[in-house]
N, C-alpha and C positions, 0 to 999 in steps of 0.2 A: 504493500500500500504506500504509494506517493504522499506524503504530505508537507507538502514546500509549495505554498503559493505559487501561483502563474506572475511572473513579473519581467521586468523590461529596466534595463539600466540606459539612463541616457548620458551620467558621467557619475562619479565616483561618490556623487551625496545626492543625485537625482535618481528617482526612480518613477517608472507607474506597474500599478500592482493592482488583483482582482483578489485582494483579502478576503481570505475564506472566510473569517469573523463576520465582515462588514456581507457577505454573498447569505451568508445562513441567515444572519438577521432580515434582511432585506425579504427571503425566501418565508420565514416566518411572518412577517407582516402583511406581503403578495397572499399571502393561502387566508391568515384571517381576514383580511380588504375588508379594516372598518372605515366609517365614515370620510374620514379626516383623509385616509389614505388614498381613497377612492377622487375626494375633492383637489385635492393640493399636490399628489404625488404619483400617483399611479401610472403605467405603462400606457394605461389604455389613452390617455388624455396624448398623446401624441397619437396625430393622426395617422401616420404609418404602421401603429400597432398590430395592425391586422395581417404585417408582411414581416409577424416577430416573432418565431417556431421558439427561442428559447420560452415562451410564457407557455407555451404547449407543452414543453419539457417538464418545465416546473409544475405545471397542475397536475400531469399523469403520473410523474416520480411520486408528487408528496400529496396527491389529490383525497386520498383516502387519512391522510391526518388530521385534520380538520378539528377531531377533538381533543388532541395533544395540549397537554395543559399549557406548553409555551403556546400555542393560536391562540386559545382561548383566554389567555391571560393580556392579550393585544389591545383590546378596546381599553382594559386597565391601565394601564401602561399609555396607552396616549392620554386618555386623562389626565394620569396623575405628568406629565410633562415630558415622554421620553417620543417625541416626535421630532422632524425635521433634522437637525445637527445634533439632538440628543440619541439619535437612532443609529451611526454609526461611533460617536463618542461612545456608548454602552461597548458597542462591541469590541472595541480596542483593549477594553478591561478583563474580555477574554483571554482562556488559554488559545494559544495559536493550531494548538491539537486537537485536543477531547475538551475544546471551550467551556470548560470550567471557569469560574470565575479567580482572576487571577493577579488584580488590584482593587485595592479599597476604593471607593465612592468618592473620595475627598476631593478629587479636583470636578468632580462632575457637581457636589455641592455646592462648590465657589460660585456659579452661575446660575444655579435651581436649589436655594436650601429647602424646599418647601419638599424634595427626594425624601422618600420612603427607604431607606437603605436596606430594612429589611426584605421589602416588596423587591428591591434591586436584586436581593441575595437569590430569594423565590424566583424571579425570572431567568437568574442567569441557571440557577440551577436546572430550571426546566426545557432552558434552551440546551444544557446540554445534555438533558436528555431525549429532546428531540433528534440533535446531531448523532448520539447512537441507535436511539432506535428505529432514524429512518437509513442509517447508513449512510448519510453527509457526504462523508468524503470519498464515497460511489459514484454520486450522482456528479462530484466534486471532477473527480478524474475522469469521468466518461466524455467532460465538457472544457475540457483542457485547449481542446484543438479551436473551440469558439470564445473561450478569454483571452486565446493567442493572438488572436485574429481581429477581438476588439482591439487589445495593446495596439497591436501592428496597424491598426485604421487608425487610431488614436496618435499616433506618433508618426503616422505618417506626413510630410509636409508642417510639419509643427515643431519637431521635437527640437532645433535649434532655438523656434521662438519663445520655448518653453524656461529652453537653458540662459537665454537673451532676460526672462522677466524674473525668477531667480537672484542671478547678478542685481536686476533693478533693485530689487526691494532689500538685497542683503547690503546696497552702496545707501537707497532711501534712510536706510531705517540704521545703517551704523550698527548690523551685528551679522554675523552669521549664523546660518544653520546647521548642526549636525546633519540633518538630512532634510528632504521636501520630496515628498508621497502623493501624488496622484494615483486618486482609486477614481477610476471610472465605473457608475454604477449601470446597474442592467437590469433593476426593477422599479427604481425609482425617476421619473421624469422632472426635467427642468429646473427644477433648483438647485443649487450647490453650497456646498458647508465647508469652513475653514477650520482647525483647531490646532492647536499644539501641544505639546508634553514635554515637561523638561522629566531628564531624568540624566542621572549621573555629571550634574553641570553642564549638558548638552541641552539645545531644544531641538528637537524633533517633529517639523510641522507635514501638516497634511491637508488634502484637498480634497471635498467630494465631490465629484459633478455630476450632477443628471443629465442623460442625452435627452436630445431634442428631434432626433430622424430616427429612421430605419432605413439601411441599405444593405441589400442583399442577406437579408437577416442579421445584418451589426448592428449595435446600436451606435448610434454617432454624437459626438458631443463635440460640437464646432468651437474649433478654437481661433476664428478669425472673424472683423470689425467687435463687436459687441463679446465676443465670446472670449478675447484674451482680456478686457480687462473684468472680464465676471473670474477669470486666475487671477488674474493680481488683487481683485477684490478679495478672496478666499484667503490667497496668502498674508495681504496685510493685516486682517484681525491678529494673527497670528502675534505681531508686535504692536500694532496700535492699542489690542483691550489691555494688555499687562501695562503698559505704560499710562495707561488712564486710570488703572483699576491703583496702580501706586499712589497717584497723584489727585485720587476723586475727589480727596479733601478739599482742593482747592476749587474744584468746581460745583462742590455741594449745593454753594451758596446758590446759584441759581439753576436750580432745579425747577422754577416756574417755569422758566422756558419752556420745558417740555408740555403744560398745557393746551398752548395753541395747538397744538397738534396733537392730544393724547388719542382723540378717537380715532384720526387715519394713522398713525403709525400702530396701534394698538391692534388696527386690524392687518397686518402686515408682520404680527408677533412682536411688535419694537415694544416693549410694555412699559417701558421706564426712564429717565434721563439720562442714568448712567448707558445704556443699550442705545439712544440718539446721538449719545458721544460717539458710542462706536464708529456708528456708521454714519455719521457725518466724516466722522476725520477718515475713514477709510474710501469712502467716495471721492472728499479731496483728494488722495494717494490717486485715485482711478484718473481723474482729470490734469495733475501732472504728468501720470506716463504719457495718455494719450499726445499730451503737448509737446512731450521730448523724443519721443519717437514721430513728432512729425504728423500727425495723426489730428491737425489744430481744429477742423471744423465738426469735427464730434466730440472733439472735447467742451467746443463750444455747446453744443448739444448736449450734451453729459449735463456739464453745469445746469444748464437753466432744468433740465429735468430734475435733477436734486433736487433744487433751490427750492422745492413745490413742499414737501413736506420738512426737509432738512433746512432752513429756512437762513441760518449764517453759514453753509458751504463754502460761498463766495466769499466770506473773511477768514477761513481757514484757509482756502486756495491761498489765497495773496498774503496770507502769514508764510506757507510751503516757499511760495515763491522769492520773495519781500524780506525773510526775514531767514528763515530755518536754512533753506537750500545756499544762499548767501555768506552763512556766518558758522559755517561747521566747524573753523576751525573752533567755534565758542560752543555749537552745540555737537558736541562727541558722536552722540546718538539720539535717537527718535525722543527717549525719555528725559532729556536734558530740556526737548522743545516743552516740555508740559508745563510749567510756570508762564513762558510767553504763550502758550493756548490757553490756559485759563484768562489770562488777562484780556484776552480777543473775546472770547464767549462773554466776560466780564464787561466789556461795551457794548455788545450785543443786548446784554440786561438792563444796563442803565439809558441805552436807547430807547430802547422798546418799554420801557416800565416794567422791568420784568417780563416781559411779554404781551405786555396787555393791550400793545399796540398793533401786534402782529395779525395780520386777517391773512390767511393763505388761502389761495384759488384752489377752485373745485380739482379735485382729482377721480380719477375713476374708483375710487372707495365712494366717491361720495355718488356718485352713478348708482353702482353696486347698491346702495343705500335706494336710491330712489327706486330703482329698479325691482325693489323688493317690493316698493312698496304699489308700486303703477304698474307693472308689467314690462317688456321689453320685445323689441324686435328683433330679430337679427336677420338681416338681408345682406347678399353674395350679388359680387360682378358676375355675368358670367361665364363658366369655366370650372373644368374640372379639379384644378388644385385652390379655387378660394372655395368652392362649395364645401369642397372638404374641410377648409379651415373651420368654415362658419360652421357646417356641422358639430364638430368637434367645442366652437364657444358655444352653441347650442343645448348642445348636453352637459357643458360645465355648467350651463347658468340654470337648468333642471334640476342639476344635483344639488345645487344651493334652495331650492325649495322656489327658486323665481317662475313666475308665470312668462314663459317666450314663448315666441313664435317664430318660426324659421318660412322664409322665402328670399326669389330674386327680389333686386332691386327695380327692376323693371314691371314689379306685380307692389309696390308701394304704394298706400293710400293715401290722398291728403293728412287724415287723420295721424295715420302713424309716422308721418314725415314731421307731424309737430310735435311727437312722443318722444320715448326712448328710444334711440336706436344705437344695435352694435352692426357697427358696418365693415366688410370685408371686401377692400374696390382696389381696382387695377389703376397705375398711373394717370391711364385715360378715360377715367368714368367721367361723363359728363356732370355727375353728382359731387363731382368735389367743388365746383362753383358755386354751389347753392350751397355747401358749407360754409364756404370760406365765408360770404354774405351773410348768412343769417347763425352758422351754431359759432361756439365756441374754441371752435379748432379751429388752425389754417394747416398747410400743406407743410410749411416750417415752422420749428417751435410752437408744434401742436402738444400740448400737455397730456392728449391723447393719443400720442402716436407711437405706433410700433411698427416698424420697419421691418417686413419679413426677407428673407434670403433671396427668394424671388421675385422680390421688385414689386410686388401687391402692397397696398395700404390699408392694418386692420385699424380701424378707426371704431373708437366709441364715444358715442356724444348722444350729449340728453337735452331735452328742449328743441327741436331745430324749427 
């Protein structure tokens, strides 16, 4: 019996790996498909799913386990908080073999004390005895030749850019890493998770990422425009939270800030001010590389999309630029800059009165919202790859308990032209004029806009 992960070295502290820990757990969650996993993360929400034989694998291997106390313990378990980046952190606390549990709770605490450690203990136990009694690492080896195959799509045409952003963040941030760990996952879609581990005065980071295609039964996780800096986004937490988390004190004080915006970040999982630190200063990170690699007018893009819910971005950027990047020989490293970033978020306060000044524009949370509450549309250009998209926002906005309706855009009623609408249009829809005129998007600097691969515009906009 093999048990040495599938992995892929790209130099001598880089790797990408299909963590059998991080593969089991994933497999466990896929077989229980509770709620959350179904809305936020699931295989199927990409639309190419249906051209994806691994999910055919995994239902007929483990289809009959269904009541194994690790599935059934699932729906628990995302309750009590071990979803999104808590779902492959759990598993790293695994043994790498007979996934036994194999480190204590304590750094999974730091970010969730509200962890059950016992209920922690009970799951890992029962995850491994799932991994024996279904034979894990059968199904493990028999699937060797299609984790090779991901790596190897995955690191195809990338793997230098890989090595290229690495270097950034280890010159960015003034430290090195013992190692940096791309796990590309194959049952969870779209989102990715960053975290690290120190251990033996080493830090040891890693990267999850969810694919976004299917090709020729791979899963694919693009790593170019929008997709390298969602890596550099992963990796920076990795030094941005420890250097905040050191220094929170200083930024205690204004913790109003984070009012103006607690209900859209809230739904977004940002539950708190110290968590809008994060990922403001790590979004700044994202909008300097973009600039230094050349990359100027989506960084400009980047920004003003931030700037919607993260609302001083733009005086973190111009502290990066201005001040931080400028004067290293004064700031050593990332965590040196935290005194002159509090005093930035610190005008920000006494700007805004604490916040009480700050009104931020609608965002598609606040859509979402309406949409719950009025109904929605969702109309396609048409063509066979927007249909499919729309299909696909279709059934996510189902699963959220919304009343939609799916048709072309050419079968639109006055009525529902002045409603909700999610719209999925090609550069040439004649319907983008009558946006730009009457909703609240325009074709740039659309606060709702998402740029698909193929040049189609999904657009959401309410009121039009």
């Amino acid at each position: 019996m093999d048990f040495t992960p599938v992995e892929a070295n790209l130099s001598p502290r880089v790797h990408l790996e299909i963590d059998p820990r991080v593969e089991l757990i994933q497999i466990i969650y896929f077989i229980a498909n509770p709620k959350w996993y179904q809305e936020r993360v699931s295989p199927y929400l990409v639309p190419a799913a249906s051209r994806y034989p691994y999910l055919g694998d995994v239902a007929e291997y483990f289809g009959n386990y269904t009541n194994a106390t690790a599935v059934r313990m699932v729906p628990r378990m995302v309750e009590e908080g071990v979803a999104y980046d808590a779902i492959p952190e759990f598993a790293l606390h695994l043994n790498p073999v007979n996934f036994s549990k194999a480190m204590n709770w304590s750094d999974m605490l730091q970010y969730r004390p509200w962890l059950n450690t016992t209920l922690l203990d009970e799951f890992a136990g029962a995850v491994a005895r799932f991994a024996n009694e279904t034979d894990f690492w059968k199904f493990y080896n028999e699937h060797r030749a299609f984790y090779n195959e991901t790596l190897r799509r995955f690191e195809e045409g990338n793997g230098e850019t890989i090595l290229n952003v690495t270097r950034f963040e280890e010159s960015f941030f003034g430290e090195n890493a013992s190692s940096w760990t791309i796990v590309p996952l194959t049952l969870m879609s779209r989102g990715g998770y960053g975290l690290h581990m120190n251990r033996n005065g080493g830090k040891y980071i890693h990267a999850f990422l969810g694919f976004g295609d299917v090709k020729d039964g791979i899963p694919i996780v693009y790593l170019s425009g929008d997709g390298i800096t969602f890596l550099v986004h992963e990796f920076a937490h990795s030094f941005v939270n420890p250097a905040v988390d050191e220094y929170y004190s200083l930024f205690q004080p204004y913790e109003s800030l984070y009012d103006p915006v607690r209900e859209k970040l809230s739904m977004m999982a940002y539950t708190n001010f110290r968590i809008m630190l994060y990922e403001t200063f790590v979004r700044a990170v994202e909008v300097y590389y973009l600039n230094v690699t050349g990359n100027v007018e989506e960084a400009k893009r980047k920004l003003g999309m931030y700037s919607v819910p993260f609302y001083f971005i733009k005086e973190t950027y111009n502290a990066y630029v201005n001040d931080y990047m400028k004067h290293r020989d004064v700031y050593r490293d990332y965590t040196d800059f935290m005194p002159e970033l509090a005093k930035v978020v610190g005008e920000v306060y006494n700007r805004t009165d604490g916040g009480k000044k700050v009104e931020p524009p609608m965002t598609i949370y606040d859509f979402i919202k309406r949409a719950n509450s009025t109904g929605v549309t969702v109309a396609y250009s048409i063509g066979g790859y927007s249909r499919r998209v729309a299909e696909n926002k279709y059934r996510w906005l189902l699963s959220l308990g919304i009343n939609a309706t799916l048709k072309p855009v050419s079968n639109l009623t006055e009525r529902e032209l002045k409603g909700n609408l999610m719209l999925v249009l090609y550069s040439n829809s004649s319907l983008l004029k009558e946006l730009n005129r009457n909703a609240l998007v325009t074709v740039n600097g659309n606060k709702f806009l998402q740029q698909t691969k193929r040049g189609n515009l999904h657009r959401r906009a309410g009121g039009l």
